[in-house]
C-alpha positions in Angstrom: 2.9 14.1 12.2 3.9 15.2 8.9 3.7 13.2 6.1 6.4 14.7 4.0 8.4 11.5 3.1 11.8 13.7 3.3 10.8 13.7 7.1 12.2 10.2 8.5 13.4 9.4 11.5 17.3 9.2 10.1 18.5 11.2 6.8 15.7 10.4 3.5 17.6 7.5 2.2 18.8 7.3 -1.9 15.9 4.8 -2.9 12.3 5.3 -3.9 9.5 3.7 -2.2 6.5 3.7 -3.5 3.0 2.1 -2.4 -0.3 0.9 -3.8 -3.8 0.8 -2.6 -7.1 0.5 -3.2 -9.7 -2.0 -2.0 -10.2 -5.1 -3.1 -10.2 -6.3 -7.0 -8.8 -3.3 -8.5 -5.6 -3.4 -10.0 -2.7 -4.1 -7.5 -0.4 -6.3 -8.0 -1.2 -5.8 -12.0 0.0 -2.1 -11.9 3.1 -3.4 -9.5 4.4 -5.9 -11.6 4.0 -3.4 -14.8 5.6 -0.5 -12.9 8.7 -3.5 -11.6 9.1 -5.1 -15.0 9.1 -1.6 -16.7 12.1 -0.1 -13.7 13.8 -3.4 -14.4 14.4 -2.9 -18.3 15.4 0.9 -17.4 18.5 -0.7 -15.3 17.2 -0.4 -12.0 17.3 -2.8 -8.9 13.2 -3.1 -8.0 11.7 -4.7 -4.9 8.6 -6.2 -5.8 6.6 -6.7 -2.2 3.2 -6.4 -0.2 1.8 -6.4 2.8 0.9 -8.8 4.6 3.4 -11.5 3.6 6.3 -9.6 2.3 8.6 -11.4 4.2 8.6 -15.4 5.3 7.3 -13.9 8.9 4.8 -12.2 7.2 3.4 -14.9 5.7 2.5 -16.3 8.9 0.6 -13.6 9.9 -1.0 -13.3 6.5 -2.4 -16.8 6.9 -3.3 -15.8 10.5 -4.9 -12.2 9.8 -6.6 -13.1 6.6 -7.6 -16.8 6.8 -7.5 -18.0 10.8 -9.7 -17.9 13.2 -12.2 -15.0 13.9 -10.1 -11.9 15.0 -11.4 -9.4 17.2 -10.5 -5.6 15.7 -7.9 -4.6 18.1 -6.0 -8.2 17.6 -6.3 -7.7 13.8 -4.9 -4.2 13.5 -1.8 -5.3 16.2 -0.9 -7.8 13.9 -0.9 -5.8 11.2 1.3 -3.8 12.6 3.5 -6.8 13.7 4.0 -7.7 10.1 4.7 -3.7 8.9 7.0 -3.1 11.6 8.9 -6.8 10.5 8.5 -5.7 7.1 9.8 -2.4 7.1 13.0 -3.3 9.4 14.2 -6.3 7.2 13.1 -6.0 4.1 12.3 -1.9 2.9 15.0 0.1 4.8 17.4 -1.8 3.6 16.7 -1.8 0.1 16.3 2.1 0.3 19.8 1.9 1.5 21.1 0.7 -1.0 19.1 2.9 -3.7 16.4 -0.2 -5.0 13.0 1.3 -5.8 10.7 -0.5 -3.7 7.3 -1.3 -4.7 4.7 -2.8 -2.3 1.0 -3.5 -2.6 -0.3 -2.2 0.5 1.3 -0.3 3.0 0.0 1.6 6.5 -2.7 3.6 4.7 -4.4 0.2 4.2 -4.7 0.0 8.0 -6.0 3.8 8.4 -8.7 2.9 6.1 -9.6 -1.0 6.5 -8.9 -1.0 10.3 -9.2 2.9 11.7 -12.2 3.2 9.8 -13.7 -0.1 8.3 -13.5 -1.6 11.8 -13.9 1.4 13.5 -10.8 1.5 16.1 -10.4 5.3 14.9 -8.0 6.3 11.8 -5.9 8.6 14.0 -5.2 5.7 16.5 -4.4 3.6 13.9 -2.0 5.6 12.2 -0.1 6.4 15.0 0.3 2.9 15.9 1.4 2.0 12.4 4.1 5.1 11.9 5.2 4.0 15.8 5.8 0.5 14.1 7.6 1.9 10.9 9.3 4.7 12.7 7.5 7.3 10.9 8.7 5.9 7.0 6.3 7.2 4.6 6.1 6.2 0.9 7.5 9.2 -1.5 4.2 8.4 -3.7 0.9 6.2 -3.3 -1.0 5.3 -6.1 -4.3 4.8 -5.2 -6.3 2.6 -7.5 -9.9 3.9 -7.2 -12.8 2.0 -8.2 -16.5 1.0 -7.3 -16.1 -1.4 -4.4 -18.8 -3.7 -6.0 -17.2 -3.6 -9.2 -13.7 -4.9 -7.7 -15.1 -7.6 -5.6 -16.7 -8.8 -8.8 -13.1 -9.0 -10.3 -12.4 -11.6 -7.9 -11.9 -15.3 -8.3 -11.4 -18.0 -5.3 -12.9 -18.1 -2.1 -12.8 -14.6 0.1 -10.7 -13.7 3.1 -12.2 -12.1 6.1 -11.8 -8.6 4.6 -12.9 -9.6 1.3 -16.4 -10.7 3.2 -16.5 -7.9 5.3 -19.7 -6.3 3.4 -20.4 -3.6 1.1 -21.1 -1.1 4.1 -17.5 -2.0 5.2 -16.0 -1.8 1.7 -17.6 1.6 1.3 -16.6 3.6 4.3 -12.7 2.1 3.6 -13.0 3.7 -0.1 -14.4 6.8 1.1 -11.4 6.6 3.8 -8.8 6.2 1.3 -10.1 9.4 -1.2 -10.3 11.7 2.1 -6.3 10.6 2.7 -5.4 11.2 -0.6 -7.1 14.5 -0.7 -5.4 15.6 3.0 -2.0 15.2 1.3 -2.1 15.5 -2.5 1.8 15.7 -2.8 2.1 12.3 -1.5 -1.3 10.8 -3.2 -2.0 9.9 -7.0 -5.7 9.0 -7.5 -6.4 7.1 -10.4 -9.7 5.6 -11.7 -9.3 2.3 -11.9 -12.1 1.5 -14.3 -9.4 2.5 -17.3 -7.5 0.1 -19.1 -4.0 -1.4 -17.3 -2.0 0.4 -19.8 -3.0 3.9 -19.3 -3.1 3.1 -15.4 0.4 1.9 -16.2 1.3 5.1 -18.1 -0.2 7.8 -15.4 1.7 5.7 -12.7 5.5 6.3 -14.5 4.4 9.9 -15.5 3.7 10.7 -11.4 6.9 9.1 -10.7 9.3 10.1 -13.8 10.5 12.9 -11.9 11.8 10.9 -9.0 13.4 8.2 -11.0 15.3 10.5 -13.2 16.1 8.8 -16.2 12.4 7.0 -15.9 10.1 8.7 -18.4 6.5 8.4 -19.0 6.8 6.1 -21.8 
């Protein structure tokens, strides 16, 4: 399936949607609150979101797929799915209609790499499932925050969720997942190295996106 973000299932709509990933620790929801506070002085409506738990129903499942019980793969990447396909219907499409720029941390290429290849369910399989669930809607960029998986685990403070403590074997294969994405499809992908200062992260990110966002410059 292509992954031109033009390519949805009705017309492109007038927003800009734009995800970011990365494992665990290395910049997130820093970089989406920069890039939101930065669209909001420019004059533009920004949803600020993430997945899981970007809606009150996703919430649920985030306690459920992150801090329940033990979750066998399949059951983990289903519900998931459950929450993007919530997500996307009440919350993302709609806020494209209406021209917002939507920003979420984490999106379906989390589930190619954590599930589809960090479990081991099979990355094709997983996508398919996931653009079944989202009716094919592909960001227009994702950032993807690169970094060391031992260094961004070290970042973090509070006790770990079940994919936090997956292992560094895990948190290794899910990295390497995410750079062979971004590599496949370079006009959807910006790689950054996360190991830079929030600032100039900040600054690459609106330079990628400047020319989508029109009046939104690299400064």
């Amino acid at each position: 399936m292509s992954t031109d973000p033009a390519v949805l299932v009705d017309d492109a709509p007038p927003g800009v949607f734009v995800s970011f990933e990365g494992g665990d620790g290395v910049g997130k929801s820093t970089q989406v609150a920069l890039l939101g506070h930065h669209l909001a002085t420019l004059g533009r409506e920004v949803v600020v979101t993430r997945e899981p738990g970007g809606t009150p129903l996703g919430l649920e499942l985030r306690r459920a797929v992150l801090h329940g019980e033990h979750l066998d793969p399949r059951t983990e990447a289903l519900l998931y799915a459950a929450d993007r396909a919530h997500h996307v219907a009440s919350l993302v499409r709609p806020a494209l209609a209406r021209g917002a720029v939507v920003l979420t941390d984490r999106y379906l290429d989390s589930s190619v790499a954590y599930q589809g290849t960090g479990r081991g369910l099979g990355a094709d399989e997983v996508e398919q499932l996931s653009l079944w669930a989202v009716q094919g809607l592909l960001p227009h960029v994702t950032v993807l925050l690169d970094l060391d998986p031992a260094v961004g685990l070290a970042r973090l403070t509070g006790d770990p969720d079940r994919l936090e403590s997956a292992g560094a074997e895990f948190h290794r294969r899910t990295r390497a997942a995410f750079l062979a994405r971004a590599a496949a499809d370079p006009d959807r992908w910006l790689v950054i190295d996360a190991a830079q200062p929030p600032e100039d992260v900040a600054a690459l990110v609106r330079e990628r996106l400047a020319p989508l966002l029109g009046a939104v410059g690299a400064s």
